[in-house]
C-alpha positions as CSV (number, residue, x, y, z in Angstrom):
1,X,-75.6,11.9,-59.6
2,X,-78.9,12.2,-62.1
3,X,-80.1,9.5,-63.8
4,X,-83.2,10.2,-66.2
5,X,-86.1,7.9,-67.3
6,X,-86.7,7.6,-70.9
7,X,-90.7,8.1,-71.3
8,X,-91.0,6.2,-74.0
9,X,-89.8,2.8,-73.3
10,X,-89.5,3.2,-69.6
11,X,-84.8,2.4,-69.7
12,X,-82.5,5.3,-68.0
13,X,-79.8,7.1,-69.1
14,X,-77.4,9.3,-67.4
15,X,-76.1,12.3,-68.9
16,X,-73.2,14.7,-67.7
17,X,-70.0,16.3,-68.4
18,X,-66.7,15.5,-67.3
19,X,-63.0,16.8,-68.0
20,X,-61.3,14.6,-70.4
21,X,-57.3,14.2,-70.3
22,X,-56.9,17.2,-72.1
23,X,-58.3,19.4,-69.8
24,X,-61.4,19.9,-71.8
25,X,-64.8,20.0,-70.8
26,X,-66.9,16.8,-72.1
27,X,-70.4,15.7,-72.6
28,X,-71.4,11.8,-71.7
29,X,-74.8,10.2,-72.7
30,X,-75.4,6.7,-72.0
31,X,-78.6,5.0,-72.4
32,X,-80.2,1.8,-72.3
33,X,-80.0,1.1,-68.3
34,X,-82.7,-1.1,-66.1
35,X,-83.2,0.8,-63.1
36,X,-82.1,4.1,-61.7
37,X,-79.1,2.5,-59.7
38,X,-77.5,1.2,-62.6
39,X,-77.3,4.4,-64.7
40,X,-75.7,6.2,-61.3
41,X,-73.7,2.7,-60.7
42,X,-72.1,3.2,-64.6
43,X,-71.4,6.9,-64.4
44,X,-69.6,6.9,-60.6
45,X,-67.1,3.6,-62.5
46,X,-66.8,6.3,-65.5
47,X,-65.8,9.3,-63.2
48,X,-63.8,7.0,-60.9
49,X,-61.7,5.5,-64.4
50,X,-61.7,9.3,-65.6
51,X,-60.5,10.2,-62.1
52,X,-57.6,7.7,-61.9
53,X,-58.8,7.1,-58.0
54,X,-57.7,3.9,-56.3
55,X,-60.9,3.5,-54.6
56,X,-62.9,3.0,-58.0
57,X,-64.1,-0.8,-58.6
58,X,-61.3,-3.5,-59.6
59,X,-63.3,-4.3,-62.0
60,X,-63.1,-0.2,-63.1
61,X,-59.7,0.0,-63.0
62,X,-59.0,-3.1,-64.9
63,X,-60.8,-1.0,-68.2
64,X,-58.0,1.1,-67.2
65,X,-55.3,-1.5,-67.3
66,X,-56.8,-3.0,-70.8
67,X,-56.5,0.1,-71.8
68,X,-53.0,0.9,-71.3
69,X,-51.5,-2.3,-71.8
70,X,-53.2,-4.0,-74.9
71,X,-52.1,-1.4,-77.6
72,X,-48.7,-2.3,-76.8
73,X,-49.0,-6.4,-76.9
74,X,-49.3,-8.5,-79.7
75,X,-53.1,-9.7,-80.1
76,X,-52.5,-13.0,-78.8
77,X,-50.5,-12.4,-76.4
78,X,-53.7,-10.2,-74.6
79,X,-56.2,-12.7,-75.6
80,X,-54.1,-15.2,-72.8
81,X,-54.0,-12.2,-69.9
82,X,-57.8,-11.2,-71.1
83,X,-58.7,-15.2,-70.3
84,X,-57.2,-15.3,-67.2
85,X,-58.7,-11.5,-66.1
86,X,-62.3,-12.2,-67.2
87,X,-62.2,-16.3,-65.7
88,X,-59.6,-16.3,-62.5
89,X,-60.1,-12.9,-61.3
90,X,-63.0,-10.6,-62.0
91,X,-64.8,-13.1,-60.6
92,X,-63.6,-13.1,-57.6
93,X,-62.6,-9.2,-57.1
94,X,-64.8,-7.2,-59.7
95,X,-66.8,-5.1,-57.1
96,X,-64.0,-4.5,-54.5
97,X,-62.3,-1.4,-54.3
98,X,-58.9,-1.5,-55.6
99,X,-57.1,-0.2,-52.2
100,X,-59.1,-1.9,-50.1
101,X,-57.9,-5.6,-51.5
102,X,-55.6,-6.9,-49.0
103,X,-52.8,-9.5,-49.1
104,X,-55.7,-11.8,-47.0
105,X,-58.1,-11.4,-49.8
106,X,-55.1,-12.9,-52.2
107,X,-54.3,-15.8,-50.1
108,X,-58.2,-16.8,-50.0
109,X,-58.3,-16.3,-53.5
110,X,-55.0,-18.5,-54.2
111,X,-57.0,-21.5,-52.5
112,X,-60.0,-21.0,-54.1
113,X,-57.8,-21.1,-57.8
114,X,-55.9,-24.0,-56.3
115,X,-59.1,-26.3,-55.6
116,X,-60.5,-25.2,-59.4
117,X,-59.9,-27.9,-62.4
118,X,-59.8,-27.9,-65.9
119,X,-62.2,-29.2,-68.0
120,X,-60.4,-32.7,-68.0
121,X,-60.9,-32.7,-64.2
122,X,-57.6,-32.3,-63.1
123,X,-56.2,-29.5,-60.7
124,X,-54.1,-26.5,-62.6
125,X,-50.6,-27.0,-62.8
126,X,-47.9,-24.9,-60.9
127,X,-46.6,-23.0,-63.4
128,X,-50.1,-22.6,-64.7
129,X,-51.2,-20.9,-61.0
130,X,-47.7,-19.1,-61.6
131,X,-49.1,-17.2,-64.6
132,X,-52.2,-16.4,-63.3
133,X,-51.0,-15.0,-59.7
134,X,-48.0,-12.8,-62.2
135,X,-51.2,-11.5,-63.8
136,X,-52.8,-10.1,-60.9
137,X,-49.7,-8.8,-59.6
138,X,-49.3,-7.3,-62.8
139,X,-52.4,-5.5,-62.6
140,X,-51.5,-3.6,-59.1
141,X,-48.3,-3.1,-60.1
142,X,-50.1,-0.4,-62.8
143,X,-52.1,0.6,-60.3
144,X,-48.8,1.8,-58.3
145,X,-47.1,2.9,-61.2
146,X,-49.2,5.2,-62.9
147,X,-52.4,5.5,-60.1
148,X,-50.6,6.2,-57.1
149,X,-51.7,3.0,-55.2
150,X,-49.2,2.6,-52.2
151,X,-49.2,-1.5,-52.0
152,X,-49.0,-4.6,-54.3
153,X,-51.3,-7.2,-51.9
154,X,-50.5,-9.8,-54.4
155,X,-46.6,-9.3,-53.9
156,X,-47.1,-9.3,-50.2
157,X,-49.2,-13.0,-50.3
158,X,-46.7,-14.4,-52.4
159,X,-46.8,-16.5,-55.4
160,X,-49.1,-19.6,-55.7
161,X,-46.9,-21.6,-58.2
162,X,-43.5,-22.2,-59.4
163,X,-43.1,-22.5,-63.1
164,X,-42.1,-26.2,-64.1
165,X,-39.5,-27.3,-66.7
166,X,-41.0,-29.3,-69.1
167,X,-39.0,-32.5,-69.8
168,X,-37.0,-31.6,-72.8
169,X,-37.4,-34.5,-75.9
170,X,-36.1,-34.4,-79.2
171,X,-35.0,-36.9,-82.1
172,X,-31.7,-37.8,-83.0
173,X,-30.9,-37.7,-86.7
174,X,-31.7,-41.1,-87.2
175,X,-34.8,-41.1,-85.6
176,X,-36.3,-37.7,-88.2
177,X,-34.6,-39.9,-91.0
178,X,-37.3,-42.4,-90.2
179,X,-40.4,-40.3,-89.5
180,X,-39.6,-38.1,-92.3
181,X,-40.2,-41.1,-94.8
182,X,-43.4,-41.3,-93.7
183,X,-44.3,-38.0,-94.7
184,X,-43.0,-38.3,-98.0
185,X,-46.5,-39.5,-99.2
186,X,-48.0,-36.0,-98.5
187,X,-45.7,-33.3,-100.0
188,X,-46.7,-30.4,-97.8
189,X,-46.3,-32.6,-94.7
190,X,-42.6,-33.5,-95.7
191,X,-41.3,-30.1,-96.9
192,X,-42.6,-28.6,-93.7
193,X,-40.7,-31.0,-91.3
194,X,-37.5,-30.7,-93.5
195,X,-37.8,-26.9,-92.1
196,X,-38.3,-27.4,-89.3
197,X,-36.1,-30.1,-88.7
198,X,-32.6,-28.2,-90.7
199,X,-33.1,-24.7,-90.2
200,X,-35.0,-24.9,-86.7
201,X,-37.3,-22.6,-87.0
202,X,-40.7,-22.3,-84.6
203,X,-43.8,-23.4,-85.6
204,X,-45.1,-19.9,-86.2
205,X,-42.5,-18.8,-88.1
206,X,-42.5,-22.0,-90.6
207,X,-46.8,-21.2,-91.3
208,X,-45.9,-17.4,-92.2
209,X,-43.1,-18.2,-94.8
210,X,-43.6,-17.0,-98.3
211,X,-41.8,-17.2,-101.5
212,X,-40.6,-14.2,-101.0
213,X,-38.7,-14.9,-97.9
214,X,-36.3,-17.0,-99.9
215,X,-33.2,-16.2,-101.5
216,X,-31.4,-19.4,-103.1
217,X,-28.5,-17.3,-104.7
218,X,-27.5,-17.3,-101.5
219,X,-29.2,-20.2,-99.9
220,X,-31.3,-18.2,-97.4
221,X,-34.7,-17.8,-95.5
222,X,-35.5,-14.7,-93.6
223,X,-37.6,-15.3,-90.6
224,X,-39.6,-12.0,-89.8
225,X,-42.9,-12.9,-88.8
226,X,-45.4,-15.5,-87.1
227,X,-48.6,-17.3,-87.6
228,X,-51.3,-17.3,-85.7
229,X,-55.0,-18.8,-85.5
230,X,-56.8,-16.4,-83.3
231,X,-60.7,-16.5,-83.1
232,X,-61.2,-18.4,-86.1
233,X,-58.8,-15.5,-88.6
234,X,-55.3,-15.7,-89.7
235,X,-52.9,-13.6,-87.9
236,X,-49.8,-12.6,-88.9
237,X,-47.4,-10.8,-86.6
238,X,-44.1,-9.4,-85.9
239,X,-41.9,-13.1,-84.5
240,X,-41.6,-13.8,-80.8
241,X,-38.9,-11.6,-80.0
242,X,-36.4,-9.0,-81.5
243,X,-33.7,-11.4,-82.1
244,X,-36.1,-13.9,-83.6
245,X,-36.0,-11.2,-86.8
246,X,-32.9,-13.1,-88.3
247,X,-31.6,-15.0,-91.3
248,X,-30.5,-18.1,-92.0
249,X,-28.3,-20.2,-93.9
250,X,-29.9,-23.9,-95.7
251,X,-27.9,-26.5,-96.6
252,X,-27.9,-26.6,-100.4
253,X,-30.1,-30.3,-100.4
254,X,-33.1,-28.1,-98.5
255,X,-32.6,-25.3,-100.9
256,X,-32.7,-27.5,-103.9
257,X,-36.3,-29.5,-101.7
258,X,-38.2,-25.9,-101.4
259,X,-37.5,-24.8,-105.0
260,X,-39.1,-28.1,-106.0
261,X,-42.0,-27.6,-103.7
262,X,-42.9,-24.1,-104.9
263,X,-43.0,-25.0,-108.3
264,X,-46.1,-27.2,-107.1
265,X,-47.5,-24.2,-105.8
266,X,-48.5,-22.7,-109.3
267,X,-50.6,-20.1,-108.1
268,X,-48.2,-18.7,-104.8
269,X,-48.0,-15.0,-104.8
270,X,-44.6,-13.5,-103.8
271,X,-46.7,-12.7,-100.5
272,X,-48.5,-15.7,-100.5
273,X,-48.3,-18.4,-96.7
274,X,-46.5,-21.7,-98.6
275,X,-48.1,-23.9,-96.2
276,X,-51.4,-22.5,-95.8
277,X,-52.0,-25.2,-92.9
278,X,-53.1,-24.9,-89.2
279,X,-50.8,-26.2,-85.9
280,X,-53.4,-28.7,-85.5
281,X,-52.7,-30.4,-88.5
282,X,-49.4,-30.6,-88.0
283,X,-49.3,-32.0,-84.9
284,X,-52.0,-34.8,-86.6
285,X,-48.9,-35.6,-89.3
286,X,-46.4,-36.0,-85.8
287,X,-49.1,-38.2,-85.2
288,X,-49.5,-40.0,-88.2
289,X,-45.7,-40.7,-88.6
290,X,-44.6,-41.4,-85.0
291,X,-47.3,-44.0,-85.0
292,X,-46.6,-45.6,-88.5
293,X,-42.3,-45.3,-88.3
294,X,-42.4,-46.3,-84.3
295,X,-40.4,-42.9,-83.7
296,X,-41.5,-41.7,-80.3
297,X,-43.8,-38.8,-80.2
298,X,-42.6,-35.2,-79.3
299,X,-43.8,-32.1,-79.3
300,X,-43.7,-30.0,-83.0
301,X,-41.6,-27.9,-80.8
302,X,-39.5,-30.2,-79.9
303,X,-37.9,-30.5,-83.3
304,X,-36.4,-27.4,-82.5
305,X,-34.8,-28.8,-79.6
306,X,-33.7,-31.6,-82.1
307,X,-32.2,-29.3,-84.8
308,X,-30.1,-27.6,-81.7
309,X,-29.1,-30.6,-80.4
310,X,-27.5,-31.8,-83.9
311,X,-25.7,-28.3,-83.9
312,X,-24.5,-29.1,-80.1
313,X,-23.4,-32.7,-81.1
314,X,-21.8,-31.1,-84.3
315,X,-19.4,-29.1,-82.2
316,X,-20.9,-25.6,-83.1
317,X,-20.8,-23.2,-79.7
318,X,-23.8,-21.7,-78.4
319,X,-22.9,-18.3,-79.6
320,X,-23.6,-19.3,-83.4
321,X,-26.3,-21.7,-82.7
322,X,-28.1,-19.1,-80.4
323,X,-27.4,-16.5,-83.8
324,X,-29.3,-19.2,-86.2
325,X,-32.2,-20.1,-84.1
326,X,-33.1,-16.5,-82.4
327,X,-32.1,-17.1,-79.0
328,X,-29.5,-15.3,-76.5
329,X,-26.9,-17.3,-76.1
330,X,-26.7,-17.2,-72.7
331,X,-30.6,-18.8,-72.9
332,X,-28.8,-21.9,-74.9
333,X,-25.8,-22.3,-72.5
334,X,-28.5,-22.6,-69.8
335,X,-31.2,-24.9,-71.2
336,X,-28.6,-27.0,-72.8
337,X,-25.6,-27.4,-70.8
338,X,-26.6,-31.0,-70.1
339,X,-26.1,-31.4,-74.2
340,X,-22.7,-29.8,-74.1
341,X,-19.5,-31.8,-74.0
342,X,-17.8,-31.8,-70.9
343,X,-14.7,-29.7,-70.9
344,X,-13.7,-30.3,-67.2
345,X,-10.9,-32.8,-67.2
346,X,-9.7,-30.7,-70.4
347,X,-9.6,-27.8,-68.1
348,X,-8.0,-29.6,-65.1
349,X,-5.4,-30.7,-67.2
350,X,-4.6,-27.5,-69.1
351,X,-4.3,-25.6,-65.5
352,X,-2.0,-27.6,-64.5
353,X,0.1,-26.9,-67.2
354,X,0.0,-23.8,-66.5
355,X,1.6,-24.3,-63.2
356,X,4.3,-26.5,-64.0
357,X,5.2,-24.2,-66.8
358,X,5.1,-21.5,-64.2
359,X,7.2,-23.3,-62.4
360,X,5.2,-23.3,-58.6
């Protein structure tokens, strides 16, 4: 491999061609290099990722995997694996060869991320060390998929966490009857809870409403996107999932609340956020109210988890509430059941009919 000084300012650059995906011959120029060793250094990592051989750097082939995986992800979703592949593990596996990482070299790595802590001190949760070992996996996985690599070391060491429910809090009606009177002193504050509280809609998908998502003829809200914050610009995406594209019925008091509030908004473009807010302030209103009312604090999220919980305790089944809130409802049948009425003794009872009608 040649590597060429640049007279002038005394940098190198390497310059050679290559055959692109396509089959085609292609030129490669690439200046601005210390020494002679890095210019060769950078062109072997280009040939290697143009190549597709498992024996190129991990830190190579991760290029590779960024660029295969982020076109297809929503932006912050790849921001959260980027973190975790630029601070957990490029640091520790960067120059290796990709096949040459074994299921040791994992292990050693899982107690180094175990011993790390946060900026607050404290060790890394299990479900955090979860996410971060699924990340790595992920990234040989590829590697077997589409690079012909032969084993998944990461698989074979085994995971480093388990993923921890988080203890599930919400309000009962009374209890948002309360807090929301605190909130009546800021109108923006208030109408936002009262959606999130009767429709039970996710955080995102309350800061990306418009006027034009509602249809009070028919007493309606379509939920089709999300807001973000990401690297200091608004972002506004597709929702979580596919069944999270949805619409749903307000109870005509609600409707009646939000035509009021956008009549405050004199200058609201059909396409224009209603609550042009941030998260943060949000959760310094939960704040504000839980402390002033006494309610006990929850998560904003956890008014979800409230709204479904009135549904349960109205007697709707998990089909229709899993329908309004964008969920499978297999998902609410699972993370619920504890909210459900038990049928059992209406079940004993109603099977033994059955055999005394039957006549065993």
């Amino acid at each position: 491999m040649a590597a060429f000084k640049n007279k002038e300012n005394g940098s190198w650059y390497v310059q050679f061609r290559y055959t692109d995906w396509r089959g085609e011959r292609q030129q490669k120029l690439k200046r601005g290099f210390d020494t002679k060793r890095d210019a060769q250094a950078w062109e072997r990592d280009f040939l290697m990722q143009k190549q597709a051989d498992v024996n190129m750097t991990f830190e190579s082939f991760v290029t590779l995997y960024e660029t295969g995986i982020k076109p297809k992800l929503k932006l912050n979703t790849w921001l959260t694996k980027e973190s975790i592949i630029r601070k957990k593990i490029l640091p520790y596996f960067k120059k290796r060869k990709l096949s040459e990482i074994t299921a040791k070299d994992i292990i050693e790595w899982q107690n180094e991320i175990r011993s790390l802590t946060d900026f607050k001190g404290k060790r890394y949760s299990t479900t955090y060390l979860k996410t971060v070992h699924n990340q790595l996996s992920a990234i040989f996985n590829y590697a077997i998929k589409f690079y012909g690599l032969q084993l998944n070391p990461a698989s074979k060491a085994g995971n480093m966490g388990v993923e921890e429910r988080r203890e599930m809090l919400f309000w009962t009606k009374d209890e948002y009857l309360k807090f929301i009177d605190a909130m009546m002193d800021k109108p923006m504050s208030y109408y936002a809870f009262e959606i999130l509280y009767w429709c039970g809609i996710r955080e995102g998908e309350l800061l990306a409403l418009t006027p034009a998502d509602f249809n009070f003829a028919a007493e309606s809200v379509t939920i089709n996107k999300s807001y973000q914050r990401l690297k200091g610009k608004d972002v506004v995406t597709t929702p979580k999932t596919p069944k999270s594209n949805r619409v749903i019925k307000m109870p005509q008091f609600l409707c009646e609340e939000i035509q009021d509030y956008l009549k405050q908004l004199y200058s609201a473009e059909p396409d224009s956020r209603i609550f042009p807010i941030t998260k943060h302030y949000l959760k310094h209103e939960m704040d504000r109210g839980s402390k002033k009312t006494g309610v006990k604090r929850i998560r904003i999220h956890d008014i979800r988890h409230s709204h479904i919980s009135l549904l349960i305790d109205m007697g709707f089944t998990a089909l229709a509430i899993a329908d309004r809130v964008g969920h499978e409802s297999i998902d609410i049948t699972y993370r619920y059941a504890h909210l459900f009425p038990s049928r059992q003794t209406d079940m004993a009872n109603k099977l033994n009919m059955e055999k005394i009608q039957k006549g065993f």
